[in-house]
N, C-alpha and C positions, 0 to 999 in steps of 0.2 A: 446200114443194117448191122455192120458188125460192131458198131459201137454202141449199138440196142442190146445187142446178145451179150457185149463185157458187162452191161450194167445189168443184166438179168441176169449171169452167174453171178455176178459179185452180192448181190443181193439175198439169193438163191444161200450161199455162202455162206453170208453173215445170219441166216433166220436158219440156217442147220447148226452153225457155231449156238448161238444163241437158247436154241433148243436143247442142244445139248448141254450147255450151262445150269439152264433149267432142270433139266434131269437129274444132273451132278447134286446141285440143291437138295432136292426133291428128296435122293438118296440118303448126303449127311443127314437129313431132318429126320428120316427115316432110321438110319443106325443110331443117331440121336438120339430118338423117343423108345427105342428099343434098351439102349443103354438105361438111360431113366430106370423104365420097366423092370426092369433089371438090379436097378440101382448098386450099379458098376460106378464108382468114380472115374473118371475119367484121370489120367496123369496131368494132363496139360491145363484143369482147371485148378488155382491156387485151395487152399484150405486156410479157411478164415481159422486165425489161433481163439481161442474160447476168451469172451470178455470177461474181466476181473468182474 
């Protein structure tokens, strides 16, 4: 039984890690689409130089 209950927290575990991965996501897309919105350049996107 007690090696049912390690594989049922470790599991448990990994789908709250996971979840919260997703949140994390979910967030940047979200301060993302706000920036856009905004139209904030971001620092860490390049700026293409103007074609001749």
């Amino acid at each position: 039984m007690t090696v049912a209950l390690q594989r049922r927290r470790l599991e448990q575990r990994r789908e709250a890690e996971a979840a919260d991965k997703t949140a994390q996501w979910e967030e940047r897309q979200r301060h993302k689409e706000r920036l856009r919105a905004a139209k904030v350049v971001p620092l860490f996107d390049p700026i293409e130089p103007p074609s001749p």
